[in-house]
C-alpha positions in Angstrom: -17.1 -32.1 -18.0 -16.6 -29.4 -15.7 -14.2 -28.8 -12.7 -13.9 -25.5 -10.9 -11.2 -24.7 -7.8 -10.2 -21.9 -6.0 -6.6 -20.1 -6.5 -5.3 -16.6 -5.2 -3.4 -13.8 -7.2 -1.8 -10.8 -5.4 -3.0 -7.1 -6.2 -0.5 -4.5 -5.0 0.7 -6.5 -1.4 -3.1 -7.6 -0.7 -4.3 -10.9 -2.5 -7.8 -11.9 -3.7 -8.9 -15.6 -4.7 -9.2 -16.3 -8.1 -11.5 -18.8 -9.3 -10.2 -21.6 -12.1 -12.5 -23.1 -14.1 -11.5 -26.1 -16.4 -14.1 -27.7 -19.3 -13.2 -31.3 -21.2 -15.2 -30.7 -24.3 -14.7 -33.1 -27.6 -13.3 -31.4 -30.4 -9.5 -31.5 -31.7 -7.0 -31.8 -28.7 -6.8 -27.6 -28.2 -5.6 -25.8 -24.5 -7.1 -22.3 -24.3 -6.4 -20.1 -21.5 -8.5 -17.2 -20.8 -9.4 -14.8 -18.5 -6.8 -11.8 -18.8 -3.6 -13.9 -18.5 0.0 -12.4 -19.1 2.6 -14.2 -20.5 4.0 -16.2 -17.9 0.3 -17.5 -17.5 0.1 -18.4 -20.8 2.8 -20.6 -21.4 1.4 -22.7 -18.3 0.3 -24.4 -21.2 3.5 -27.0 -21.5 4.2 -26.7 -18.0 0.7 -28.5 -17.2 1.1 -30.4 -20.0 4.6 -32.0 -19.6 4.3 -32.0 -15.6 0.8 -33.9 -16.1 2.6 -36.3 -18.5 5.7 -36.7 -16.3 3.6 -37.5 -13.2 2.0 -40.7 -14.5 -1.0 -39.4 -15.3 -2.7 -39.2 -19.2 -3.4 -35.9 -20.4 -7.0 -35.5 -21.8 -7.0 -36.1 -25.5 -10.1 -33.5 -25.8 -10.5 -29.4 -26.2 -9.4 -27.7 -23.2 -10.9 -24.7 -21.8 -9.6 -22.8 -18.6 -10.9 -19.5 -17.4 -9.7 -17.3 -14.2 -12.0 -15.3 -13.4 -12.5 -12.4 -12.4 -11.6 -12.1 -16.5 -11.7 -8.2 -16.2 -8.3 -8.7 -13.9 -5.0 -8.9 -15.0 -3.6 -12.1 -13.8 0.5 -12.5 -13.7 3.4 -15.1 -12.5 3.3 -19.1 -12.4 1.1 -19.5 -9.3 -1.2 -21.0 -11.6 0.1 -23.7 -12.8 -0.4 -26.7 -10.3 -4.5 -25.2 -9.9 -4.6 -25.6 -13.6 -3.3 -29.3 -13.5 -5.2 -30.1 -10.7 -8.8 -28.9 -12.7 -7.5 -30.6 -15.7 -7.4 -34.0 -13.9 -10.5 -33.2 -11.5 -12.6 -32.8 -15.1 -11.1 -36.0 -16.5 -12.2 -37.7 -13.0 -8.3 -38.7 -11.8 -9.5 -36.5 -9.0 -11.8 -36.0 -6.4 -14.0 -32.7 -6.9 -15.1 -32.5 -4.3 -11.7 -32.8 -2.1 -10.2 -30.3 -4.5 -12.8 -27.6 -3.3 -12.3 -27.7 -0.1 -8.8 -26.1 -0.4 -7.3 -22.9 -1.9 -4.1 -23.6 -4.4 -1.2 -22.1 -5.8 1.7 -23.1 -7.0 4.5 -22.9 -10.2 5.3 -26.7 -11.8 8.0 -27.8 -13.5 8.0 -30.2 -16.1 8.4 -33.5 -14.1 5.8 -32.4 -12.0 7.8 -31.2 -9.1 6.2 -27.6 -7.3 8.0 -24.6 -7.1 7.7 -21.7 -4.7 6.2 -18.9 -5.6 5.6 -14.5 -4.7 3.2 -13.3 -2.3 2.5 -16.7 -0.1 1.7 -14.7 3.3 -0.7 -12.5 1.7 -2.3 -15.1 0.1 -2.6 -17.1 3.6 -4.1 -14.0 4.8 -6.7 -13.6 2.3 -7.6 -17.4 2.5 -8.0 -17.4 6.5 -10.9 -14.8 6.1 -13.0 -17.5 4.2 -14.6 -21.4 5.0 -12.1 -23.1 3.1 -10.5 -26.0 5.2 -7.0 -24.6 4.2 -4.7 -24.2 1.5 -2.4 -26.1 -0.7 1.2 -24.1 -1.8 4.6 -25.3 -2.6 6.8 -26.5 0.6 9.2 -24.0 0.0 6.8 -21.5 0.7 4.7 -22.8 4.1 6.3 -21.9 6.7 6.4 -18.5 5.7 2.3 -19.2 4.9 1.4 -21.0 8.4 2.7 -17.1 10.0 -1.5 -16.9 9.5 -3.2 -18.0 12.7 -5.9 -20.7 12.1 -5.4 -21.6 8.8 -4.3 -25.5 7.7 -1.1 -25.0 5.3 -0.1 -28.4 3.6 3.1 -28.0 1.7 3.4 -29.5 -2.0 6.1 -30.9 -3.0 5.4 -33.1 -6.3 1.8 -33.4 -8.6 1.7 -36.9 -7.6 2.0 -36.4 -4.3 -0.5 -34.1 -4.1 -3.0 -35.7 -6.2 -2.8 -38.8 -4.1 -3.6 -36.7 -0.8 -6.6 -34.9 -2.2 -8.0 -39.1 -3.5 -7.0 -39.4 0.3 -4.3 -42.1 -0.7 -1.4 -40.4 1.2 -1.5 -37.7 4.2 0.2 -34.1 4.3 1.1 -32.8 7.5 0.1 -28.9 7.6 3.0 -26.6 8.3 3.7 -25.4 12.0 5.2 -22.4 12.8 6.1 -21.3 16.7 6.1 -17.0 16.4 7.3 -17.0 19.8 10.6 -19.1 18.8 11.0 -17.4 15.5 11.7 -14.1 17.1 13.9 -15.6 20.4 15.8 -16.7 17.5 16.4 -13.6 15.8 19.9 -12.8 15.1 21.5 -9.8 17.1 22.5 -7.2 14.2 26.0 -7.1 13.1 26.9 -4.0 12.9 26.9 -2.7 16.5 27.3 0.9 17.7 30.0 -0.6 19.9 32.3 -0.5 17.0 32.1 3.3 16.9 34.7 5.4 18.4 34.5 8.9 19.0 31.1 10.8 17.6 29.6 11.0 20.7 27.3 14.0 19.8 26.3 12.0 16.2 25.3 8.8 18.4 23.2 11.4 20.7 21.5 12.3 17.2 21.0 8.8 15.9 19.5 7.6 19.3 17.5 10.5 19.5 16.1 9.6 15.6 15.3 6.2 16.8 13.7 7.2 19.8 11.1 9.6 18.1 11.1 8.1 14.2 12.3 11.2 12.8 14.7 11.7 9.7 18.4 12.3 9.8 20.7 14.1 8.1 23.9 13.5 8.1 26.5 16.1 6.6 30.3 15.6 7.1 33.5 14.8 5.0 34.9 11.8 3.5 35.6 8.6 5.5 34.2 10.5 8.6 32.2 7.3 9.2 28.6 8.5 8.1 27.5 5.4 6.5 29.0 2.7 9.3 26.7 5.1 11.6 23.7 4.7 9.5 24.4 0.9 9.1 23.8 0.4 12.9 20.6 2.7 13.2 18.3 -0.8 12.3 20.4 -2.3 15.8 18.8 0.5 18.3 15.5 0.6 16.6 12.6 -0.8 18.8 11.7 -4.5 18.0 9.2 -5.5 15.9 5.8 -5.9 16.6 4.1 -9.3 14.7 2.1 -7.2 12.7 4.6 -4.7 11.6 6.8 -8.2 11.3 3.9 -9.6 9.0 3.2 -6.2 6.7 7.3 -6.2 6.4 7.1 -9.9 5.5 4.4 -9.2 2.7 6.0 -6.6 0.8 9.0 -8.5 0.8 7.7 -12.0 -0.4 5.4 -9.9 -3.3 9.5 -9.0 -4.6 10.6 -12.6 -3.9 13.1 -11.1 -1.6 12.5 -13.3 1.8 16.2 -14.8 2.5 16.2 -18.9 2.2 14.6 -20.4 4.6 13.1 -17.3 6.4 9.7 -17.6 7.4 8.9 -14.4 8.9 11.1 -11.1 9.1 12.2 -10.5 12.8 14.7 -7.5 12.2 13.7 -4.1 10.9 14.5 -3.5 7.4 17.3 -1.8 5.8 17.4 -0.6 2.4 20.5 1.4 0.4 20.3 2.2 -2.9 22.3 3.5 -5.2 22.2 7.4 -6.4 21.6 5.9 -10.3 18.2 4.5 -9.0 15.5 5.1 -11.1 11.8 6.5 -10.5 10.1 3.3 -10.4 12.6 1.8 -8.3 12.6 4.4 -5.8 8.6 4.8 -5.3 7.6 1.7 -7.0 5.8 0.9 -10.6 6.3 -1.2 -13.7 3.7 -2.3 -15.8 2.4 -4.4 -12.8 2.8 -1.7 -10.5 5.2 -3.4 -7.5 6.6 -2.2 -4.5 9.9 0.3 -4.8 12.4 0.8 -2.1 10.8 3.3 0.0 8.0 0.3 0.7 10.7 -1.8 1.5 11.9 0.1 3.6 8.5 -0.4 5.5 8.9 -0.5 9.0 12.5 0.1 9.1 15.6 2.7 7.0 15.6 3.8 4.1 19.5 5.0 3.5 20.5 7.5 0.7 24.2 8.0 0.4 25.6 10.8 -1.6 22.2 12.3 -1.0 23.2 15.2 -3.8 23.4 12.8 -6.3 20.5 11.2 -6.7 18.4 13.4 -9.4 16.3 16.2 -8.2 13.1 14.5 -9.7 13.6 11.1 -7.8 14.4 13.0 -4.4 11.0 15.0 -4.9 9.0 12.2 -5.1 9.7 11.5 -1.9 8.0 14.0 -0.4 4.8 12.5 -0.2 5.6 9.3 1.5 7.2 10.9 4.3 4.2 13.1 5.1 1.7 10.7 4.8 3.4 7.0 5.1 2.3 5.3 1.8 2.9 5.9 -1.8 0.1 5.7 -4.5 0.7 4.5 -8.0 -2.0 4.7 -10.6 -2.3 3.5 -13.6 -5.1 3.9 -16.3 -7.1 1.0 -15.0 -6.2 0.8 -11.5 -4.6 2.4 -8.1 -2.5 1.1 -6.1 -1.3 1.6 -3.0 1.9 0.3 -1.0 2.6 1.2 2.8 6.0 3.4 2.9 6.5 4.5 7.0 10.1 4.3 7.1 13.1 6.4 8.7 14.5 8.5 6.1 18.6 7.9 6.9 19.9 10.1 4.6 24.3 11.5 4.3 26.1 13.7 1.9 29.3 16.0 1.7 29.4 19.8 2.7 30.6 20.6 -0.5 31.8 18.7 -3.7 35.1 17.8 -2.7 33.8 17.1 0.6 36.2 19.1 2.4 34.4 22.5 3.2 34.1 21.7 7.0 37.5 19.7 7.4 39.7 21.5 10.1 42.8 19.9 8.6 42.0 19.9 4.8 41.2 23.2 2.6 38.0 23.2 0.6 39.0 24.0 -3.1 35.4 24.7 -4.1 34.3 28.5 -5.1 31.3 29.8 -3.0 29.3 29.3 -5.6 29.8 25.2 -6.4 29.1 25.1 -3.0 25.4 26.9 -3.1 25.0 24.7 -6.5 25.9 21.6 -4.5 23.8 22.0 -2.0 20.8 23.5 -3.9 20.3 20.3 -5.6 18.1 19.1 -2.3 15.2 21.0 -2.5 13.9 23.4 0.7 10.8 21.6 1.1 12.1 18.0 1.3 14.8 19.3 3.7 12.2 20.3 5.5 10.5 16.8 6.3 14.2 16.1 7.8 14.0 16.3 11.4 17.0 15.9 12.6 20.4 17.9 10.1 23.6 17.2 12.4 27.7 17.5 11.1 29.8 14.2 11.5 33.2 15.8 11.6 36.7 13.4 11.3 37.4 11.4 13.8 40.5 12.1 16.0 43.2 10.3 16.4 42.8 10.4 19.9 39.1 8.6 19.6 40.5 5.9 16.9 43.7 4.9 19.0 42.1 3.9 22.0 41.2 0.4 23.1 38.3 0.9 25.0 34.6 0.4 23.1 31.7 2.8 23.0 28.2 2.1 24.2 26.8 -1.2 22.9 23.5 -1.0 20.6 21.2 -3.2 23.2 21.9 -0.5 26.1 20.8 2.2 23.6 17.8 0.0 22.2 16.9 -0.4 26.4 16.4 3.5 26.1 14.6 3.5 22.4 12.2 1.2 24.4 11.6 3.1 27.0 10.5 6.5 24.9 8.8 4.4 22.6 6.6 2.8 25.9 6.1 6.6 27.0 4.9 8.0 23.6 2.8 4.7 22.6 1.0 5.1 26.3 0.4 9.1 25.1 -0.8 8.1 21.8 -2.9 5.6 22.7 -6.5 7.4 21.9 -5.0 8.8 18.7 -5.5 7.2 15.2 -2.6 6.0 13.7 0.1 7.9 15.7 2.7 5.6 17.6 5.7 7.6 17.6 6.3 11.5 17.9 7.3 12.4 14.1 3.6 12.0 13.2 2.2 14.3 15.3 -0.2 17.2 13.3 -0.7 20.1 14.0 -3.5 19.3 17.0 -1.5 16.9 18.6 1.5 19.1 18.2 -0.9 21.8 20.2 -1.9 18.8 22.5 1.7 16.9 23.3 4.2 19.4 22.5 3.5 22.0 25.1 6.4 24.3 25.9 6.8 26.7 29.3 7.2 30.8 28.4 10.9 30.3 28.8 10.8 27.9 25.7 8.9 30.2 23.7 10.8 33.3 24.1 14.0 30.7 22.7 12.1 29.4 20.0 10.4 32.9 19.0 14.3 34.1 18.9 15.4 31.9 16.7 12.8 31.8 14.8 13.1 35.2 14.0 17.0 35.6 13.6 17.0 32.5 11.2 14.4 32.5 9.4 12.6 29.4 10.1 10.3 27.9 8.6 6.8 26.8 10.0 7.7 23.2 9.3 11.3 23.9 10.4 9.3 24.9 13.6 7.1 22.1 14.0 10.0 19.6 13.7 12.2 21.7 16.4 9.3 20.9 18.5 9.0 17.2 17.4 12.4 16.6 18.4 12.3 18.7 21.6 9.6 16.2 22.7 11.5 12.8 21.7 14.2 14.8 24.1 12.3 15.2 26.8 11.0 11.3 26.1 14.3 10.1 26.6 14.6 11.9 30.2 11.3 11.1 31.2 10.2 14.3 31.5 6.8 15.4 31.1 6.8 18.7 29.6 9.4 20.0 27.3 12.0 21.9 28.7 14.1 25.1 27.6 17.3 22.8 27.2 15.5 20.2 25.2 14.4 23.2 22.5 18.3 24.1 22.6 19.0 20.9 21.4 16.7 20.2 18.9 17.6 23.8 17.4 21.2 22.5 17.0 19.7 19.7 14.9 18.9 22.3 11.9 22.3 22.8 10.5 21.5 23.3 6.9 18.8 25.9 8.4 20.9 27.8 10.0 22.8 28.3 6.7 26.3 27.3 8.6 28.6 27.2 5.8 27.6 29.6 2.7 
């Protein structure tokens, strides 16, 4: 007796369907599971076992034989369980084939049969929708977040039985409905609001100016001098998510198992922090199952690196690649993988190691050459791919006393809007270009043009400091976003002369 279903498996953040295969043979009462499973696959074994038992159903006394195939795949995680069951009862005819084919199943069982939610639920929806299966069957926990998928049926799962008495059409599952439109009216304004800010006026100017063209920041100041409750409200002015950037976001997110309870669909731009001890892997992504790192989380929205000095020299390298081309690549000596990584690079640290060098009311105790040492440990080239490098001095006294509240994030998200409008309008005949920190060369040529007056400034400066040609081409990168934000056309002499003050390491301010 044979039975043979359909189930997915995620590769990287993209999922493939996985045909399960189940023969009842006679023979002494054996389960063999093949097919290239990991661990957790192969102790599905009990799971099936007890949850069939504990579901009031009998367990086939015979030799049992499941493959998942493709067998030269790796398969990994609990997803397989309830597709396993299922064949094992389709094969011992306490279900109907032919109503278990018509669906595409996942799910993890526990041993009295009840379905647990599982990883990667979206991009399994999205792999099922491009097929002629009538839907898909997945744990309840996880179907709203898999009925995001236009067209497709989603019936949530909550027990074996129950689910085994819908496919012998003794009981009905409604599929899962999800309104897009409602989840993102009810997005949740961000916390941490720029209104809370006092003082740092020209800082602000820098961060909208970041979120306006999608280019790196820089932040260099002393201790307490608010660096990091700026970078925390960056995600509040950044432009609002379009569903597909909402869905890739989801995706990585749900392969982790990091989607908040209850959270369908992720509405808010991501924002990721971690710690200076952070490994390699963890960074840029890996393992043994290659999974996505922070910078892929950070897909879509900030990736923050405090105490950028201390991270080690090796991890901050590595990120050099994903900020020139958006996406990391991980191989491995049977596979590659890829995971998108087009994020903001937020990034702050101290002008020195006590943090005091620039500190009009502290002295610096640190010899000249700590100093170079310090700031030596970020390497030229990855400073580079920084756009924007801009000093967050102390806050006065004057700016903390008063009562009255700065600028509110949704009047500067109104203006991130509007450059964004202007540059996605310019960009709209160019392959995958949206915002003005990935222009090339030829569009830099194309969209960056600059009057004689501009060039005579930049070929100045360029000279006297010792520029470099990427140090150039993100000068005019910023000049643009400038010019964006005022609606100008062409960039203008004053918005070079800002974008030049944005290069402070550069322009080598302090050693």
């Amino acid at each position: 007796m044979l039975a043979t279903l359909d189930s997915s498996a995620c590769l990287g953040i993209e999922a493939y369907l996985v045909r399960v295969e189940v023969d009842l043979s006679p023979g002494l009462p054996i389960f063999n599971l093949v097919g290239l499973p990991d661990t957790a696959v192969k102790e599905s074994r009990e799971r099936v076992t007890a949850a069939i038992k504990n579901s009031q159903f009998e367990f086939p006394p015979k030799r049992v034989t499941v493959n998942l195939a493709p067998a030269d795949i790796k398969k990994e995680g609990a997803a397989f369980d309830l597709p396993i069951a299922l064949g094992i009862l389709a094969a011992a005819g306490q279900v109907k084939l032919e109503a278990l084919q018509r669906y595409v199943i996942n799910g993890e069982l526990s041993l009295d049969g009840r379905v647990k939610s599982i990883k990667g639920s979206l991009s399994m929806a999205v792999a099922v929708s491009g097929t002629e299966k009538a839907g898909m069957i997945i744990p309840s926990e996880n179907a709203d977040e898999a009925a995001i998928v236009k067209n497709l049926a989603v019936y949530p799962g909550r027990t074996l039985y129950e689910i085994v008495r819908f496919l012998n059409g003794e009981e009905t599952i409604t599929p899962a409905r999800v309104d897009l439109s409602e989840i993102f009216k009810q997005t949740a304004a961000c916390e941490a609001d720029f209104r809370e800010v006092k003082g740092q006026q020209h800082v602000k100017r820098a961060i909208e100016i970041a979120a306006a063209g999608g280019h790196n920041l820089l932040m260099i100041g002393p201790p307490g001098s608010g660096k990091t409750m700026l970078a925390r409200r960056l995600p509040g002015i950044l432009p609002d998510m379009t569903l597909n950037e909402a869905i890739e976001t989801t995706k990585i997110h749900s392969i982790r198992g990091l989607l908040p309870p209850r959270v369908s669909l992720l509405t808010q731009r991501p924002f990721r922090a971690p710690h200076h001890t952070v490994s390699y892997a963890g960074l840029i992504g890996g393992g043994h199952f290659p999974q996505p790192g922070e910078v892929s989380l950070a897909h879509n929205g900030v990736l923050f690196l405090d105490e950028l000095p201390e991270f080690p020299r090796s991890v901050l390298e590595v990120l050099r690649q994903p900020l020139e081309d958006g996406v990391v690549n991980i191989a491995r000596a049977g596979s590659s993988l890829s995971f998108p990584a087009q994020f903001m690079l937020v990034a702050a640290m101290n002008p020195c190691p006590c943090g005091y060098l620039t500190d009009p009311d502290k002295a610096c105790s640190c010899p000249p050459f700590q100093i170079q040492k310090y700031l030596s440990r970020i390497s030229g080239p990855l400073l580079d791919r920084i756009d924007i490098q801009v000093e967050v001095p102390r806050a006065k006294y004057i700016d903390l006393e008063k009562d009255a509240c700065g600028e509110d994030s949704d009047s500067i998200r109104t203006r991130v809007n509007e450059a964004r409008v202007l540059q996605a309008q310019r960009y709209s005949q160019e392959r995958k270009i949206y915002c003005n920190t990935q222009m090339g060369p030829k569009e830099l040529k194309k969209y960056a043009r600059v009057n004689q007056e501009g060039k005579l400034l930049l070929k100045e400066v360029i000279d006297k400091l010792g520029f470099s040609a990427r140090a150039y081409d993100r000068i005019l990168k910023v000049g643009r976003t400038i010019a964006d934000l005022e609606g100008e056309r062409d960039i203008l002499p004053h918005h070079i002369s800002e974008a030049i003050q944005y290069r402070s390491l550069d322009r080598n301010l302090w050693v």
